[in-house]
Structures are given as C-alpha cells and as structure tokens.
N, C-alpha and C positions, 0 to 999 in steps of 0.2 A: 083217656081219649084213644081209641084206635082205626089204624092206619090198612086194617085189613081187606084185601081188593078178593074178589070173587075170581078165582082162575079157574078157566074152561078145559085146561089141559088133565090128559091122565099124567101121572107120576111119570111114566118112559119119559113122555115128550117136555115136560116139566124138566126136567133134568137137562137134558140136553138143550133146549127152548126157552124156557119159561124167563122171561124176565130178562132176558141176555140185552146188553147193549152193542152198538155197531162203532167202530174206532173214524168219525163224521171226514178225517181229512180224505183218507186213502179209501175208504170203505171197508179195508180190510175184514175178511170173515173172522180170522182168528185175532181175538182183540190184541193190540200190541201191549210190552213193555213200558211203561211211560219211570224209565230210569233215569230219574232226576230229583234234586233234594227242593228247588226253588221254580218257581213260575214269571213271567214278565206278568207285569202289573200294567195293565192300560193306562193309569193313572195313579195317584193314590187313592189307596184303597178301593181300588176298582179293580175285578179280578174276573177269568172266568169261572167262577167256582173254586178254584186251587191258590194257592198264595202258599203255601211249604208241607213235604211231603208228611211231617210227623202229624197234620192234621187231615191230612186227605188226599187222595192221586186217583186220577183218571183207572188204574190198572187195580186198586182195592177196592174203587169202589164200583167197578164191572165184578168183581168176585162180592160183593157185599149185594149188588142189583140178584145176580146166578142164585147163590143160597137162599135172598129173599122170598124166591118162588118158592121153595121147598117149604118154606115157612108160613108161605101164606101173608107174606108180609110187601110191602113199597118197597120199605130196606129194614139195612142193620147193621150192627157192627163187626167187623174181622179183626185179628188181634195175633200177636207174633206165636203162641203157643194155646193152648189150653186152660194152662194154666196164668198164663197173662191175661184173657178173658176173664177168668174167675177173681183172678186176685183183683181187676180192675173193677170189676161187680161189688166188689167187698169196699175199697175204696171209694166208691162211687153212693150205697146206698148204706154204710156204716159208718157208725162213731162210735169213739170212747164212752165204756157204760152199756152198748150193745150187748143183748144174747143173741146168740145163733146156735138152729138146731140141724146137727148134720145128720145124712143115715148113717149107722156103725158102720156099715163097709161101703164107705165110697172111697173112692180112687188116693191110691195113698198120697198123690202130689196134693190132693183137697185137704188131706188131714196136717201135711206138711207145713202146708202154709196157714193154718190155725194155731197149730201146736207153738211153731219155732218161730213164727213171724208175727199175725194177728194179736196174738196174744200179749206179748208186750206192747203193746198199741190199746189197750186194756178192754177190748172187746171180747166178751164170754162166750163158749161154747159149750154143749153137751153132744155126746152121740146116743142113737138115738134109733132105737130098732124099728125102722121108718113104716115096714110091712105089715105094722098095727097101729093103725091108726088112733087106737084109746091110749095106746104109748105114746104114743106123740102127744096128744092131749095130758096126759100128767106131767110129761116133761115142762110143759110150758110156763114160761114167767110173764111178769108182767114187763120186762123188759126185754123178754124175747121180739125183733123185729122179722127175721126173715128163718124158710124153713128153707135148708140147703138138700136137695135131695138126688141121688143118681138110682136110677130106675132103665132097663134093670141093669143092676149093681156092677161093676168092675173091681173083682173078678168071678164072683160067688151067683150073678146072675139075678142073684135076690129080689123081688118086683115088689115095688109099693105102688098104691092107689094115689096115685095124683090128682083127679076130682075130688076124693075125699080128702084130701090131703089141703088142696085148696080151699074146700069150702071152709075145714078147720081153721087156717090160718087166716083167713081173711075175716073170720067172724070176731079171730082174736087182734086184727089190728096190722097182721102180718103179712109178707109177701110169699112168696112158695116161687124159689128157682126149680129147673130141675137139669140135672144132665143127661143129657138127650143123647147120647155121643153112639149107644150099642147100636137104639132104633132107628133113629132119623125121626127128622116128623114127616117121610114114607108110611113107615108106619107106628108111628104115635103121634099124634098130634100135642104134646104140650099145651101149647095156650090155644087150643079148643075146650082141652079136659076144664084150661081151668088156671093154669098155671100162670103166673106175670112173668117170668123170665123164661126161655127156654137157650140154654147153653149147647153148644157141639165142639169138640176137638176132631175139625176140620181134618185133622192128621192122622184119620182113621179112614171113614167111610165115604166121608166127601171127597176127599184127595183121592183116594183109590191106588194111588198106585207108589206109596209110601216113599214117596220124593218129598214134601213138607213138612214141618210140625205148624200150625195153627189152629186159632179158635175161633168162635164165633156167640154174639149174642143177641138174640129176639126178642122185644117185647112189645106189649099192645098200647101201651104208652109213649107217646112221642116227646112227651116232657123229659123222660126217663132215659127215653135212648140218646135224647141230648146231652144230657148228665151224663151219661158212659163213655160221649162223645167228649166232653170234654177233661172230663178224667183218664180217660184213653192219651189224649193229646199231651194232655200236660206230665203223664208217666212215660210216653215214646211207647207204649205196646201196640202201634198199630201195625198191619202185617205188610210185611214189605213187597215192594212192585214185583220183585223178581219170582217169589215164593205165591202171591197170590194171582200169577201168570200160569205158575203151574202147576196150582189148583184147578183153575178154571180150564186146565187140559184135563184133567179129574173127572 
C-alpha cells in the first residue's frame, strides 16, 4: 500500500518548502523546540496526537513531514543515528533463522552490527559483491529475506543497480533496502527504481552542517512504517526534539 503524494515542487524549493509544517500556537516560521518527555492528556486516552516523547513529538515529526518531501512520501521515520535506523530496520522486519545479503563494502557500522550483534540473535548473513547482480542471484537462499544494499558505497563509491536489484529480490520473496545516504533521493530515487526501504543518515547531507548524528527511513508501505514505528518506540531510537530542531535548520 503506498502513501506517495505527487509534488509540484523542483528539488531547491522542496528542500526548503516541501512538506514543512507551521508551529498552530504562535505561528512561528521557524518551527519551535517541543522539549518535553510527556503531554497533558484531555482525558484518558484522549491525546492530541502525542501522549510521550519516545513515541512521537511535535519537533520529529516536523523533521520526519521536511525529509518526507524529499522522499516523495506523507511521512517517515527519524531515528537518533544511522545506525539506530538500520539496526531498528533489522529488528523490525527480522528473526531468528533469517539470511540477509549485504553489499561487501557498505559502511562498516552495517557490517558491525551483523558481525558482533545480529548474529548471535541467530540471523545469517553473506556479503555480497552487490555491482553484479548474477552475484546476487547465486548468493541467494531460500531463507534469504531482505537484500541490504549501500549504493553508492561508503567509502569505495561502488554503484549497484537497484531496479535490478529489486526486481531480483522481489521475484525471490525478498525486500531490497538501500542506503541512500551519498545521493539523496535528489538524485536517486530509491523506491521509484524499485526499492521497499529507502534509508539516509541524516548526519551527512540532510543536516548539512555537521551539528547532528541521525537517520532516517522511507517506505511505500504504511503497514511497514508502522512496524518500525513501533519498533522504534519500544527500542527508544527515536531522534530527539533538540537534534531534529537542528536538522530542520539543515
């Protein structure tokens, strides 16, 4: 099921524009802070939207509406690093008995948390020379779920085909993430090619000006970005008011 709105804007104005929200009390241009861990509840369980920060805040998810645009998306999710986005990905659409195939040279905090973490959690991996796609195809199992891919590569630049990459994975039953973090989807589109996840470490090209570490994840299914929503919530990676303040000055 996807959730993708047709934007009229070029990329400049996108960036700046696209998708921003207005802070309703003050009207404030520059959206405020909303530094606070709890909400007043009108009742029980009656909220406006927010009832505690590690699920949701006014200030992430004006950074979570901002990236949206870029993505071509409603929304999505932000996440305290990078690598809190990916591990929460992994958590969220994996279990014990899982393969997962990474490219050889993605980002070595990817490889980190396979190697020294995932793996005792008894989830499989291979790496996986992502730039040939009949490589990929021989790699594969029957318990392979999802294809993990950073295009192009960090540090070596390395590009794999993520439409073919996609159409592979999906004929075999599997999802195809990719880390989007070099291009942007300025220029790559992810889940245009093809892809079901498309991943950013916010704490590069979005931030801009190397004041945050955070992440970010998009995808065309609504089911899905609920799932990471609430795997998010229940691990605390979501990116905090202060930090996704000063992104959205990015």
């Amino acid at each position: 099921m996807s959730d993708r709105p047709k934007s009229p804007l070029q990329p400049s104005t996108a960036v700046i524009h696209g998708n921003r929200v207005w802070e309703k009390q003050s009207n404030s241009i520059i959206f405020p802070i909303h530094q606070t861990a709890t909400y007043v509840h009108e009742t029980v369980g009656v909220t406006k939207g927010f009832g505690y920060s590690r699920g949701g805040n006014p200030t992430v998810q004006a950074l979570e509406q901002a990236i949206a645009s870029l993505e071509e998306r409603k929304t999505l999710s932000v996440f305290r690093s990078g690598m809190a986005a990916i591990t929460t990905l992994c958590m969220a659409l994996l279990k014990a008995g899982d393969h997962v195939l990474l490219s050889e040279v993605i980002y070595g905090g990817t490889v980190r948390l396979f190697r020294q973490v995932l793996g005792n959690f008894g989830i499989a991996y291979d790496f996986v020379d992502t730039s040939d796609v009949s490589a990929v195809a021989k790699a594969f199992r029957q318990d392979t779920r999802l294809v993990f891919i950073e295009t192009p590569a960090n540090p070596t630049l390395k590009l794999s085909d993520v439409a073919g990459l996609a159409a592979l994975a999906h004929e075999r039953g599997a999802l195809l993430a990719v880390d989007n973090t070099f291009l942007t989807p300025l220029l790559q589109d992810c889940l245009k090619l093809g892809a079901d996840i498309s991943m950013l470490s916010t704490t590069k090209y979005i931030d801009g000006h190397n004041a945050t570490i955070g992440g970010s994840l998009a995808t065309h299914d609504t089911e899905q970005l609920e799932r990471l929503r609430l795997v998010r919530k229940t691990m605390g990676t979501i990116a905090t008011p202060f930090d996704s303040w000063l992104t959205l000055q990015g």
